[in-house]
Legacy VTK file of the C-alpha trace (Angstrom):
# vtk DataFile Version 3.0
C-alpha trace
ASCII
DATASET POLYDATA
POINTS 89 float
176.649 -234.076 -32.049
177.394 -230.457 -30.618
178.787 -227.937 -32.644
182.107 -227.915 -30.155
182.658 -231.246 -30.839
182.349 -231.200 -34.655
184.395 -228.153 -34.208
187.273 -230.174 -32.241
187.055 -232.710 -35.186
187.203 -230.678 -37.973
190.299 -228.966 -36.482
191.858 -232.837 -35.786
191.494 -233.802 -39.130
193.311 -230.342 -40.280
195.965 -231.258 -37.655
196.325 -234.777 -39.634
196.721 -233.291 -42.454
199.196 -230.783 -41.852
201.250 -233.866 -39.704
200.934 -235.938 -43.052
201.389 -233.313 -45.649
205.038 -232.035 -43.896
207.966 -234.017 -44.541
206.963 -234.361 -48.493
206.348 -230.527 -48.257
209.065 -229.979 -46.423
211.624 -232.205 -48.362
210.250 -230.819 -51.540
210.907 -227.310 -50.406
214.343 -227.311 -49.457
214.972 -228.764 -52.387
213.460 -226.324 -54.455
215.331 -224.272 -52.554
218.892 -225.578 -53.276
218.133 -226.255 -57.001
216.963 -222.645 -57.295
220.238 -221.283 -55.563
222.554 -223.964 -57.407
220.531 -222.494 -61.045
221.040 -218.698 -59.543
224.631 -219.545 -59.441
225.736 -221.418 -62.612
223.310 -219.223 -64.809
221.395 -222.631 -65.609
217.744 -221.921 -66.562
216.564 -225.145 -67.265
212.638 -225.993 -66.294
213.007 -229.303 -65.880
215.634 -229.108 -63.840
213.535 -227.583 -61.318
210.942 -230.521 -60.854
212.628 -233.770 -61.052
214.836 -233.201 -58.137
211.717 -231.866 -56.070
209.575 -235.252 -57.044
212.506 -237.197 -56.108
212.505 -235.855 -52.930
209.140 -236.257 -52.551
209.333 -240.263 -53.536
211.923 -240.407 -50.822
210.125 -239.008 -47.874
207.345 -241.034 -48.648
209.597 -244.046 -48.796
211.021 -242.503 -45.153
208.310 -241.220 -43.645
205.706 -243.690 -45.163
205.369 -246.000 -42.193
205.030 -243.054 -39.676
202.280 -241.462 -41.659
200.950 -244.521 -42.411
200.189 -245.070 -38.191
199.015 -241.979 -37.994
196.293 -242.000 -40.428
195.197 -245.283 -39.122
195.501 -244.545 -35.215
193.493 -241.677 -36.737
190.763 -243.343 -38.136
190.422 -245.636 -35.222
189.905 -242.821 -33.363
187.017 -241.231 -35.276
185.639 -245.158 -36.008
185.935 -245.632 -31.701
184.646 -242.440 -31.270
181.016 -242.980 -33.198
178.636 -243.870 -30.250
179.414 -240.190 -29.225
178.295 -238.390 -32.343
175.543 -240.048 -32.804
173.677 -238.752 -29.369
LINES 1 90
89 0 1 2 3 4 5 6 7 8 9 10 11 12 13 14 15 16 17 18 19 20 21 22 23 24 25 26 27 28 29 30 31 32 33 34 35 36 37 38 39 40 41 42 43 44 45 46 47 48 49 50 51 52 53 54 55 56 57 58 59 60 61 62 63 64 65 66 67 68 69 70 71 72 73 74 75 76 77 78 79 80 81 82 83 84 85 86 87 88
């Protein structure tokens, strides 16, 4: 295996992860986001009412985005399964 190739597959598999790691990220930051704004405005300074909105979110956009990232992780591995004659040279 050359070092360009390993090099092309270790920045793949950082490219999955980002693609898989988003919506949950995403989802979790806006609403962190509102929950910080909606505390900033009524003065409420709870801690826990920072976190169980956020892993709500997060449950949800797995539940949404589950399937998607779900075919992406497996085209992904039949990729790198299909693509083991080639490393091996």
């Amino acid at each position: 295996m050359s070092g360009d190739y390993a090099v092309q597959m270790g920045r793949e598999a950082l490219t999955m992860v980002m693609l898989v790691a988003a919506p949950m990220l995403g989802l979790g930051l806006i609403v962190g986001l509102l929950v910080s704004i909606f505390q900033a405005t009524t003065q409420i300074q709870e801690q826990t009412l920072a976190f169980i909105p956020k892993i709500i979110a997060v449950f949800v956009a797995i539940l949404i985005f589950g399937p998607w990232m779900l075919s992406l992780v497996v085209d992904y591995t039949r990729n790198i399964f299909l693509s083991l004659p080639q490393m091996v040279r």
